[in-house]
Legacy VTK file of the C-alpha trace (Angstrom):
# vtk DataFile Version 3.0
C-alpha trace
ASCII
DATASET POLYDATA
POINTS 255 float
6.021 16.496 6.845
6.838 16.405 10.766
10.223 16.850 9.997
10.690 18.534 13.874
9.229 15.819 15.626
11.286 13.115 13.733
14.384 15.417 14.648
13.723 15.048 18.081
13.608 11.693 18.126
16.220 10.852 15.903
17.694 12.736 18.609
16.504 11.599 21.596
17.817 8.152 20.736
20.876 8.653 19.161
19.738 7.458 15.577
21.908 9.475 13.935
24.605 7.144 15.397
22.607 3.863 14.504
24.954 1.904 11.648
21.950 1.164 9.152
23.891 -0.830 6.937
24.378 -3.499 9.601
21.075 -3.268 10.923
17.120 -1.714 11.243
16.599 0.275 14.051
13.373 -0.427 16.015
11.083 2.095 17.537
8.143 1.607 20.013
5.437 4.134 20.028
6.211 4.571 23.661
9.329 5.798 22.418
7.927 7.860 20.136
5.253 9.335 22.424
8.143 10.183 24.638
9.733 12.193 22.504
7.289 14.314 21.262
5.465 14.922 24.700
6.692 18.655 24.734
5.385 19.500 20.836
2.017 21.100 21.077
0.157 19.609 17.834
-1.517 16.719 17.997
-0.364 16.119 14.993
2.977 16.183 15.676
2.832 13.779 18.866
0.129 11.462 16.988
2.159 8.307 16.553
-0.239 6.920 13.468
0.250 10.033 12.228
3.923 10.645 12.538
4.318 7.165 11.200
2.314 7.832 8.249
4.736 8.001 5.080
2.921 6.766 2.573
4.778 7.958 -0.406
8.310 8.900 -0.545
7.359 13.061 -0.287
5.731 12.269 3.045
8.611 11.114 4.680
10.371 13.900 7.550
13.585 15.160 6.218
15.925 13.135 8.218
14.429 10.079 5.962
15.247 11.463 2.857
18.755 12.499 3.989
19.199 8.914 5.156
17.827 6.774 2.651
15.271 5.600 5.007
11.802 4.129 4.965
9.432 2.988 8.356
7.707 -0.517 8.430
5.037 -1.514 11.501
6.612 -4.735 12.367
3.769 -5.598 15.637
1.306 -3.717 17.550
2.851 -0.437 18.703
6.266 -1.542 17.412
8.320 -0.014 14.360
11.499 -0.468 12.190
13.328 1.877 10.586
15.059 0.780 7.173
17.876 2.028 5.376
17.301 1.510 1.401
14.195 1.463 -1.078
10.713 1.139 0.788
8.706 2.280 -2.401
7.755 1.718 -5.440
6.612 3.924 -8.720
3.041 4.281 -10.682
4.204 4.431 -13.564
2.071 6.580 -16.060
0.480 4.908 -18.864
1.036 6.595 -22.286
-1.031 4.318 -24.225
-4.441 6.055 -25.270
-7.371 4.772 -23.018
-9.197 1.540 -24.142
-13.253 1.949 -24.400
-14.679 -0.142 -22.170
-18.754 -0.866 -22.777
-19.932 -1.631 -19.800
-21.476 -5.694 -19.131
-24.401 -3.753 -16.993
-27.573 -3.351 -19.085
-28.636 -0.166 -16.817
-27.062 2.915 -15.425
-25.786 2.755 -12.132
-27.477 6.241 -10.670
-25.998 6.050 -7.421
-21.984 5.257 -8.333
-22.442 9.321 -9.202
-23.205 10.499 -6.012
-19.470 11.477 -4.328
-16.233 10.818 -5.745
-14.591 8.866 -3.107
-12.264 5.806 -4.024
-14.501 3.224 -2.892
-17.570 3.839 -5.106
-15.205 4.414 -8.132
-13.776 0.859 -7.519
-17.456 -0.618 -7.281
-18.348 0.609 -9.940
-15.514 -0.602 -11.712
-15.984 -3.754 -10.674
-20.100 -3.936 -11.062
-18.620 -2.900 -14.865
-16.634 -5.978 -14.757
-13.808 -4.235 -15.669
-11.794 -5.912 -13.175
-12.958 -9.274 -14.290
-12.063 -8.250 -17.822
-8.824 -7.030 -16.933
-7.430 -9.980 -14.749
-9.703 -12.249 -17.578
-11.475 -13.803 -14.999
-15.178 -13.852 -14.631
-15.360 -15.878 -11.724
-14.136 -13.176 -9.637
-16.633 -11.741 -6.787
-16.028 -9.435 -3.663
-15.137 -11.549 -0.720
-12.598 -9.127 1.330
-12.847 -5.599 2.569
-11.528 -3.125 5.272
-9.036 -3.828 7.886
-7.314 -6.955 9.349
-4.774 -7.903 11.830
-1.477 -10.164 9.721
-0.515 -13.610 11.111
3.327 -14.042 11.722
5.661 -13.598 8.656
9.402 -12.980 8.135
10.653 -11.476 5.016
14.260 -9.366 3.623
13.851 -5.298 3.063
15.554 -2.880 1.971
19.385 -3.091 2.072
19.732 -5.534 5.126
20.438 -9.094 4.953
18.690 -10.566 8.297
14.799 -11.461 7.959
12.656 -8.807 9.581
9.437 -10.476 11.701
6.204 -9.018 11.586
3.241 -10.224 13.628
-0.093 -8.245 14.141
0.252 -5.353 12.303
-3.062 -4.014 11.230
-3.823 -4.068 7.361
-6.461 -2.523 5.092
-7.411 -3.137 1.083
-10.120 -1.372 -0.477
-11.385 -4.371 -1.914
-10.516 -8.177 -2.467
-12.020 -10.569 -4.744
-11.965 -14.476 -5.131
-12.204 -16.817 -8.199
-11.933 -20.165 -8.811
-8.302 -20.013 -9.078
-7.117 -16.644 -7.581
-7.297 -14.220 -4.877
-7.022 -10.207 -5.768
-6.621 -7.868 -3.710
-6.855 -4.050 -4.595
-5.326 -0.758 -3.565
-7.198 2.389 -4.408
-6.463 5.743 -4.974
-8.479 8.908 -6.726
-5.854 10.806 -7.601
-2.571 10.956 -9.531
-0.255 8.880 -7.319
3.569 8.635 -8.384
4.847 6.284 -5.719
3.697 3.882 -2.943
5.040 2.575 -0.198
5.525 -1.277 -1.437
4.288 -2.135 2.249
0.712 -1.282 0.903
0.691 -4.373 -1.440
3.134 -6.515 0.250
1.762 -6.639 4.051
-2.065 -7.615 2.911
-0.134 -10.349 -0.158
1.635 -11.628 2.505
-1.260 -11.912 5.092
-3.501 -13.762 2.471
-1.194 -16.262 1.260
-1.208 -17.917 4.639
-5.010 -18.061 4.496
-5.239 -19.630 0.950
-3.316 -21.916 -1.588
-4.735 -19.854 -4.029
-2.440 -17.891 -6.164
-2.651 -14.413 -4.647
-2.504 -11.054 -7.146
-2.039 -7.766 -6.382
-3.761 -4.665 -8.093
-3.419 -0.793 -7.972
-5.864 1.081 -9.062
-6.657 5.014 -9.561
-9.460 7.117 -10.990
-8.555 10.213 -12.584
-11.579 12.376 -14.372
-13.205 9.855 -16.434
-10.302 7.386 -16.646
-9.817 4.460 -14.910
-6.389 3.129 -14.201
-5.207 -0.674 -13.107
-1.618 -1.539 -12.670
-1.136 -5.576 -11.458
2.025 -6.037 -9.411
3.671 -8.916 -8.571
6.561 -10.150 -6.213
9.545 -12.562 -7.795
10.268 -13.544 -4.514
7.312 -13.961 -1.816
10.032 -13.618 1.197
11.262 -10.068 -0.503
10.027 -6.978 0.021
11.638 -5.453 -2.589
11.074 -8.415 -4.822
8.350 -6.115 -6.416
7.426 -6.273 -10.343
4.982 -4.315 -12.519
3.271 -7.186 -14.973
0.704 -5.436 -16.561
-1.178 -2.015 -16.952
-4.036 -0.266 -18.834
-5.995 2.583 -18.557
-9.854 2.601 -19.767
-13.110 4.700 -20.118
-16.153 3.188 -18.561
-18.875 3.522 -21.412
-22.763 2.210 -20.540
-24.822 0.115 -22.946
LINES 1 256
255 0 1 2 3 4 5 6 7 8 9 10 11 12 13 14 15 16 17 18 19 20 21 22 23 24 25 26 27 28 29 30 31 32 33 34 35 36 37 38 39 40 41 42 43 44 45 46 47 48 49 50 51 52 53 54 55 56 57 58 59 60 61 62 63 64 65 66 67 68 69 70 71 72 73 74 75 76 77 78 79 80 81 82 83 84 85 86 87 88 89 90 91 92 93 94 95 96 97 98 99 100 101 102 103 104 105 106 107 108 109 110 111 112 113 114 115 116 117 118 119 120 121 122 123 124 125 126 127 128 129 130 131 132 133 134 135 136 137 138 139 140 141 142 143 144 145 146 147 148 149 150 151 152 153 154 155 156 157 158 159 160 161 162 163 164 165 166 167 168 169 170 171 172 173 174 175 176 177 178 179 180 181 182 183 184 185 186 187 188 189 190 191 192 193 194 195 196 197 198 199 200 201 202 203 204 205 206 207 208 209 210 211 212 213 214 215 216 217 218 219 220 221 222 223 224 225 226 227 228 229 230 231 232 233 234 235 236 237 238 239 240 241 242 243 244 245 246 247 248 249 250 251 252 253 254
């Protein structure tokens, strides 16, 4: 969990004294780099990776102790929050739906591996996306990693409007229909919590791009089950504006 490194640089900068409930507390990976020169791990001097709390577990100890979270706000440059930076997966209890796959052949090749990628394909070649969001006019327009535009929102408990300009996002997939733009976050494994900056950074980036209403979708495959939560935000300026709509769970039969 690099709690050490953090430690040291909570402590090289006097965080510890930094009043979070006026204020974030921004970082540069200069800063960071600095602090950490002495450890002898690359993982513990590796700012992506020290930076890297993806769920609230991950984060170093002097997070959890504070309430805090970490958000890239540019290019090399960080904030440190004070409040609630993530968000729960909730389980689904219902019983799995059967879902006969709209394919009128076996796809050979989506059982080669098991990484989250080829799950989601084959998902979607099942058009169990489409059925989910009811949309068949949905097709596979965005994938991989981007750079956002500029964008100011509210997180955690502070009042002023955090900036954030080229910060480098990723989604596993994104589709566009007539009406609609999804984008989806993937995961192959039971996942209890997310950092809401995982939905919220690439919702934000893609509303500037379109007038298209823009949806957001977690998904997970677990054994033979196949997971989809859609989130939403009440408030597109508000991190923490973040709302579960809908979720189901299905089993991918062939014809």
């Amino acid at each position: 969990m690099n709690h050490k490194p953090w430690q040291s640089i909570f402590d090289t900068y006097n965080i510890h004294e930094h009043d979070f409930s006026k204020s974030p507390f921004v970082l540069t990976a200069e800063q960071i780099k600095k602090a950490t020169a002495h450890f002898t791990s690359t993982t513990e001097r590796e700012v992506r990776v020290l930076c890297k709390q993806d769920t609230r577990e991950s984060r170093p100890q002097v997070f959890v102790d504070n309430n805090l979270f970490i958000l890239p706000i540019k290019n090399g440059v960080y904030t440190i929050l004070q409040g609630e930076g993530y968000i729960d997966i909730p389980e689904i209890t219902t019983e799995a739906t059967i879902y006969k796959s709209k394919l009128d052949f076996e796809l050979e090749t989506s059982q080669i591996g098991n990484s989250e990628m080829q799950h989601l394909d084959f998902a979607y070649a099942s058009s169990l996306v489409r059925s989910f969001l009811e949309d068949e006019s949905l097709v596979l327009t965005i994938r991989g990693r981007k750079y956002t535009s500029k964008f100011e929102f509210y997180a955690g408990q502070h009042k002023q409007l955090i900036t954030t300009e080229s910060v480098q996002t990723e989604v596993d997939a994104g589709y566009e229909g007539r009406n609609q733009i999804v984008l989806i976050e993937a995961k192959n494994s039971a996942t209890r919590n997310t950092i809401i900056r995982q939905l919220y950074y690439p919702f934000r980036q893609w509303q500037i791009h379109t007038k298209k209403k823009v949806n957001i979708l977690f998904f997970e495959k677990r054994k033979d089950i196949y997971s989809l939560w859609e989130f939403g935000f009440t408030d597109e300026n508000d991190y923490n504006s973040i709302e579960l709509l809908k979720s189901a769970k299905f089993e991918i039969q062939d014809k």
